[in-house]
N, C-alpha and C positions, 0 to 999 in steps of 0.2 A: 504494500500500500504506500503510496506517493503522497504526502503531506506535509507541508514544510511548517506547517503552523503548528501541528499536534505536538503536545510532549511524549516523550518517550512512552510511558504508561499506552496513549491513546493509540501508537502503534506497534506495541512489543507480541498482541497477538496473532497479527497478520506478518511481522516480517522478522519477529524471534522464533516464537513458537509456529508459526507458519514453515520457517525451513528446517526445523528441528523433523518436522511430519513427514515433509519431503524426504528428509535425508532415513528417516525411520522405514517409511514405505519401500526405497529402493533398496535397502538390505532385507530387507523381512520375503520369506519365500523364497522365487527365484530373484535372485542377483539381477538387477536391473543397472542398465549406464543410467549416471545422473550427470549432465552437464551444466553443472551452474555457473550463469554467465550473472555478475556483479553491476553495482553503476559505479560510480564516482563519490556517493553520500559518504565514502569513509573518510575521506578529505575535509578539515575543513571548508569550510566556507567562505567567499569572497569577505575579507575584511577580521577574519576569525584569527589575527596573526600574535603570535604572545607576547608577551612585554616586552622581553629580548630577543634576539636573534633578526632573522633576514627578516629584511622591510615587505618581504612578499613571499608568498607560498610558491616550493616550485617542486616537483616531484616528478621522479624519472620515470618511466615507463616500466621499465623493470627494478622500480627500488622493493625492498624485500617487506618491507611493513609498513602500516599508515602509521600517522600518527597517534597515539593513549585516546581513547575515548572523550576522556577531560577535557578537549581542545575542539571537543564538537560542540558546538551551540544547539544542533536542532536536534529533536528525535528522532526523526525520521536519519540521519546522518546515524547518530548513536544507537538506532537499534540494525540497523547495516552494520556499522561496526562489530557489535555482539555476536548478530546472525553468522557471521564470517570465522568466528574466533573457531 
């Protein structure tokens, strides 16, 4: 669920436990392929930059980890983050 307004609570059932089901469904039975494709919400967000460090967010393509959840402003950002862990 895509909602930038909602706190975390308002989407932790659709996009926590939402892929926790996914991921539960494709093991259970026969072994099923799960290909989960991501967005970008694990990023901060425009303007989201912390007290110190770079004047702006920049992040590689293939860098290994987002940033701690702490540095996300929105739910919908933060419960992608979780979703993923």
């Amino acid at each position: 669920k895509v909602n930038l307004l909602l706190p975390y609570e308002g989407l932790q059932n659709a996009n926590v436990r939402g892929t926790a089901h996914v991921i539960e469904f494709a093991q259970n039975g026969k072994i099923k392929a799960l290909h989960y494709v991501s967005t970008d919400g694990v990023f901060p967000e425009a303007g989201d930059k912390p007290a110190s460090g770079p004047s702006s967010w920049h992040f590689e393509e293939d860098a290994e980890d987002p940033p701690p959840p702490g540095e996300l402003k929105s739910g919908y950002g933060q419960t992608k983050w979780v979703a993923e862990q």
